[in-house]
N, C-alpha and C positions, 0 to 999 in steps of 0.2 A: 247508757244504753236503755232505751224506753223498749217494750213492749212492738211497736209500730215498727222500728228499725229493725228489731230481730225476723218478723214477718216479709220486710222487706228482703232482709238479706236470703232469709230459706227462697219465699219465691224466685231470687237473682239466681239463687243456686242449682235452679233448674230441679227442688226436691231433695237432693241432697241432704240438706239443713234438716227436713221433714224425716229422712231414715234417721239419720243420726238421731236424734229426737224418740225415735220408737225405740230404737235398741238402745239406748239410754233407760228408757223406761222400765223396756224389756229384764235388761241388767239388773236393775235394781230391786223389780220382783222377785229375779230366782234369787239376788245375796239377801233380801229379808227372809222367803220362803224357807230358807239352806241354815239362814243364822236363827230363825224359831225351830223350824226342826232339829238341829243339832244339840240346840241351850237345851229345850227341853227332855232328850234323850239324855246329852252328860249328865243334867244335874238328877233325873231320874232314875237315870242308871247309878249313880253314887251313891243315894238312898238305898238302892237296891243291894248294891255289893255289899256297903255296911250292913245291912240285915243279915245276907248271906254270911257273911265273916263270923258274926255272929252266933253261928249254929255250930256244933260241934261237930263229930263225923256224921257225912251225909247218905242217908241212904234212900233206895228208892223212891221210898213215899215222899218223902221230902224235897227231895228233886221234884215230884209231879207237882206237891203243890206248891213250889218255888217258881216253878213253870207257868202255874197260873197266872200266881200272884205280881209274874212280868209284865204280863199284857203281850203289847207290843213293840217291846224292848228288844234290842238286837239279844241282849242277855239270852231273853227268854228261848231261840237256836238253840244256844250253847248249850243248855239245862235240858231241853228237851233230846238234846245230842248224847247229852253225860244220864239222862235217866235212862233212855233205852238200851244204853250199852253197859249200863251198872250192874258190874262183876263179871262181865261177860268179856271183855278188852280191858287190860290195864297200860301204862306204861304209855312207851311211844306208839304204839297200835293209836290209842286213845288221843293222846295228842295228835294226832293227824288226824284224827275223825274231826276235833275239834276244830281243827285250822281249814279243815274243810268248809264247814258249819259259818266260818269266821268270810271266806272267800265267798260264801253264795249270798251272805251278808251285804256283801263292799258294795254291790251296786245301788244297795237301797240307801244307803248314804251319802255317794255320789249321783244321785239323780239331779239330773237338770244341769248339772256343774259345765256339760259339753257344750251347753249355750254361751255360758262365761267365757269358752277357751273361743269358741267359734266369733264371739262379740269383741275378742279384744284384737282376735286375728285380723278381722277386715275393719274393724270403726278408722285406722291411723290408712287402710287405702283408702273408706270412702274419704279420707278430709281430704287426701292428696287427690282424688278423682274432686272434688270440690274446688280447690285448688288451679287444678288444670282448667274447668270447664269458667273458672274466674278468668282465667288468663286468654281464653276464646272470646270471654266476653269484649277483654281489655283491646287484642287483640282485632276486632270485627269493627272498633271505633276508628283503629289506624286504616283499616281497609275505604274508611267512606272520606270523601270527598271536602276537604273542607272541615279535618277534625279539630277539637277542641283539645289539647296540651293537657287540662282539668278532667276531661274524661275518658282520658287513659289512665292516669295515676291514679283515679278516682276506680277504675277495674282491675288496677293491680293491688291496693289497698285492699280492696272488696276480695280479692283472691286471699 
């Protein structure tokens, strides 16, 4: 398959060939974009917990400047969650603050992922809608006058 034939085939396919091609693209933007962001949060955020592990009981000040020193780590919610409420909530009270903290979290690490779901929903109709509009092609040969045997099999192939 040369280069020239694949151009053929998109333009045959009335475009087609040409979406497929974009949301392919598309695709593989948001799984790089989704797979640096993530690499770079886990392994950061690891560094970070082992520091935190590392400190003995935590108190206010510590928490703030653990808070800082997250950036823009999911971590850093949590910490800013458990300083403001340090001594003031214990227990389950506190754990659900957290889990709160954890939920308004989840969307910034699923962003863009809707595209992946929505890319994989319609790419297998566009091929069948590609598919079909081959079989129009194939089809529109038998309707003329005088076809050629070669160039129906030749558009069902091409489907």
């Amino acid at each position: 398959m040369n280069p020239q034939y694949l151009i053929h085939l998109a333009n045959y396919s009335d475009g087609v060939l040409y979406v497929l091609g974009t949301l392919l693209l598309l695709e593989l933007a948001v799984i790089v974009d989704r797979f640096w962001y993530l690499r770079r949060t886990i392994l950061r955020g690891l560094v970070f917990v082992q520091e935190l592990g590392g400190h003995g009981r935590l108190d206010r000040e510590t928490l703030s400047k653990m808070t800082i020193g997250a950036g823009d780590l999911p971590e850093a919610a949590l910490l800013r969650m458990a300083a403001s409420h340090h001594g003031q909530v214990k227990g389950e009270a506190l754990a659900s603050r957290l889990e709160e903290s954890v939920l308004v979290l989840a969307p910034q690490l699923d962003r863009r992922l809707w595209l992946l779901d929505t890319i994989i929903t319609l790419a297998p109709l566009l091929g069948l809608f590609g598919t079909i509009i081959g079989m129009f092609h194939a089809f529109s040969v038998l309707a003329a006058p005088g076809h050629a045997p070669a160039a129906v099999t030749g558009g069902v192939a091409d489907a």
